[in-house]
VOPAZA-630185 format. One record per residue (C-alpha): x, y, z; residue number from 1. Coordinates in pm, 1 decimal. Layout:
! VOPAZA-630185
[[X,Y,Z],NUM]
...
! end
This chain:
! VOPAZA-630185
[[1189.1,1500.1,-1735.3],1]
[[979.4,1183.6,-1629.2],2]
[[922.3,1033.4,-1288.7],3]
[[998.2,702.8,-1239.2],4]
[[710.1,503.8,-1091.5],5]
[[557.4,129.0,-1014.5],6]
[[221.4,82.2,-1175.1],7]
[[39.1,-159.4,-1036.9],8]
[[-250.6,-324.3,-1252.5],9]
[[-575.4,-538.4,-1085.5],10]
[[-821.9,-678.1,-1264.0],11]
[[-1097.1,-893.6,-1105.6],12]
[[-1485.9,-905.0,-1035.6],13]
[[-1684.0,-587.9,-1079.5],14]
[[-1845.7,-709.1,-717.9],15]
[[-1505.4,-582.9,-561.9],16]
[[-1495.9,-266.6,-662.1],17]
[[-1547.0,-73.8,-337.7],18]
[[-1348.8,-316.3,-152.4],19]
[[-1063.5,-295.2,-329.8],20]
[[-1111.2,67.0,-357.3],21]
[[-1065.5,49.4,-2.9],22]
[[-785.5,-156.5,41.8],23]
[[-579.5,107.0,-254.4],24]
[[-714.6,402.4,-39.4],25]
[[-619.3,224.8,311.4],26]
[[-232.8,191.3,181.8],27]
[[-195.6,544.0,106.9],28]
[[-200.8,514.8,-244.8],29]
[[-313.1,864.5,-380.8],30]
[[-501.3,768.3,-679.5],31]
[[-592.3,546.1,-952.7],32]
[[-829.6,470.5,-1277.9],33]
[[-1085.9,207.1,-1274.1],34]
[[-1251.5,70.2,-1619.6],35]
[[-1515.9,-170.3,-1705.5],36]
[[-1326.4,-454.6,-1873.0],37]
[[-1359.4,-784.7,-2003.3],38]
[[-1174.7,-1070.9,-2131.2],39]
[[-1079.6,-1454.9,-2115.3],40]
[[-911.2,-1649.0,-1877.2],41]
[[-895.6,-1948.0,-1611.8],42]
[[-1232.4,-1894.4,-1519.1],43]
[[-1424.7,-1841.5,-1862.6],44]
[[-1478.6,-1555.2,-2083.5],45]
[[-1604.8,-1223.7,-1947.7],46]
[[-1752.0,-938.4,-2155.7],47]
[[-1867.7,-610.1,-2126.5],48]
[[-2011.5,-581.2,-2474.8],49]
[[-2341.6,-606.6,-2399.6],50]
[[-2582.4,-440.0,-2150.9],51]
[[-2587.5,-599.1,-1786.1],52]
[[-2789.7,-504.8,-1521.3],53]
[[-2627.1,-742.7,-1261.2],54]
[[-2245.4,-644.9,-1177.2],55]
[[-2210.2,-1057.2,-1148.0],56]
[[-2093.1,-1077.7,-1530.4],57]
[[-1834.7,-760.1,-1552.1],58]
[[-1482.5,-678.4,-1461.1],59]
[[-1301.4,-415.4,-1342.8],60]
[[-953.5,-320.1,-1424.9],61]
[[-739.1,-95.8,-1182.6],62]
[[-421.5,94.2,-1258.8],63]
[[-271.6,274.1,-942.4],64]
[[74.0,467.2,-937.6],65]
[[306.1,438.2,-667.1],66]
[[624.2,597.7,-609.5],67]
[[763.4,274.3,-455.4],68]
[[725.7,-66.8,-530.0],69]
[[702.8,-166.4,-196.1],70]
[[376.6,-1.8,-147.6],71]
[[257.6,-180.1,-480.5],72]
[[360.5,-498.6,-358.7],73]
[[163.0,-409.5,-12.2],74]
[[-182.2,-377.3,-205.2],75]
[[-152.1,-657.7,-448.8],76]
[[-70.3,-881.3,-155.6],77]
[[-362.9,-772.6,25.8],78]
[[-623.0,-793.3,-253.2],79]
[[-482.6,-1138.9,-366.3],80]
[[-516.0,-1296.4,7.7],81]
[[-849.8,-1144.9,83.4],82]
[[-1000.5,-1182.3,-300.3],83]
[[-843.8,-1446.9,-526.2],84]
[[-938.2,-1736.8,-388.9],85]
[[-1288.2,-1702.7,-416.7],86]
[[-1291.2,-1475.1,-692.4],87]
[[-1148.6,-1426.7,-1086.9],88]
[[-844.2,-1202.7,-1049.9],89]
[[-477.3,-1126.2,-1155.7],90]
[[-206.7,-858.7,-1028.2],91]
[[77.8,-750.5,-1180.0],92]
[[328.1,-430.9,-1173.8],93]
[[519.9,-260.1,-1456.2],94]
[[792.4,21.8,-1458.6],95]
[[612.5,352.7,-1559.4],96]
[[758.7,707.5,-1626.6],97]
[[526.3,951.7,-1540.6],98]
[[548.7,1264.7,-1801.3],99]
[[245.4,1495.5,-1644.0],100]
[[79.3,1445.6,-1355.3],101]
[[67.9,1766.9,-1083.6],102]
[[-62.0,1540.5,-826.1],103]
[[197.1,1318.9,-882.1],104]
[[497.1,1517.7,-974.2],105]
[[418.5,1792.4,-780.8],106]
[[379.2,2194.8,-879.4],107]
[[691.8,2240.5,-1053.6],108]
[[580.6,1870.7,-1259.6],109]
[[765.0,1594.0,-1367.5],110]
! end
């Protein structure tokens, strides 16, 4: 049986990594996956397909789970004030069923 959850998806600058790290870790999120990326949009075209030694050129893509929307809502807000203005970003949740995931489901699983 799967366990309903938000997932909440960030993608923006490389440069924000750790601060945005921060801000997931502050809310009480208890995880999430973080993967160069790269891509068009408003503010040019980005791409990881090619070695960089500055972290000025790359993107980052975040996926967190959260049991409630609420605390979704809660980090996207706070990375879009603090971030998007200054810097390339977009924030968006889906509906997710989570199949396996211990920390997530718990010991007896999903």
């Amino acid at each position: 049986m799967a366990k309903r959850a938000n997932k909440l998806v960030i993608v923006t600058e490389k440069v924000l990594l750790k601060k945005v790290a921060k801000i997931i870790d502050e809310a009480g999120a208890t995880g999430y996956t973080v993967v160069d990326t790269g891509g068009k949009g408003s503010r040019n075209v980005r791409s990881t397909g090619k070695p960089n030694t500055a972290d000025t050129d790359a993107n980052v893509k975040f996926e967190i789970l959260t049991e409630n929307r609420e605390m979704a809502e809660t980090i996207a807000d706070k990375v879009a004030m603090k971030y998007f203005t200054d810097f390339a970003g977009i924030a968006y949740i889906c509906e997710a069923e989570v199949l396996y995931g211990r920390s997530f489901c718990g010991p007896e699983g999903c």
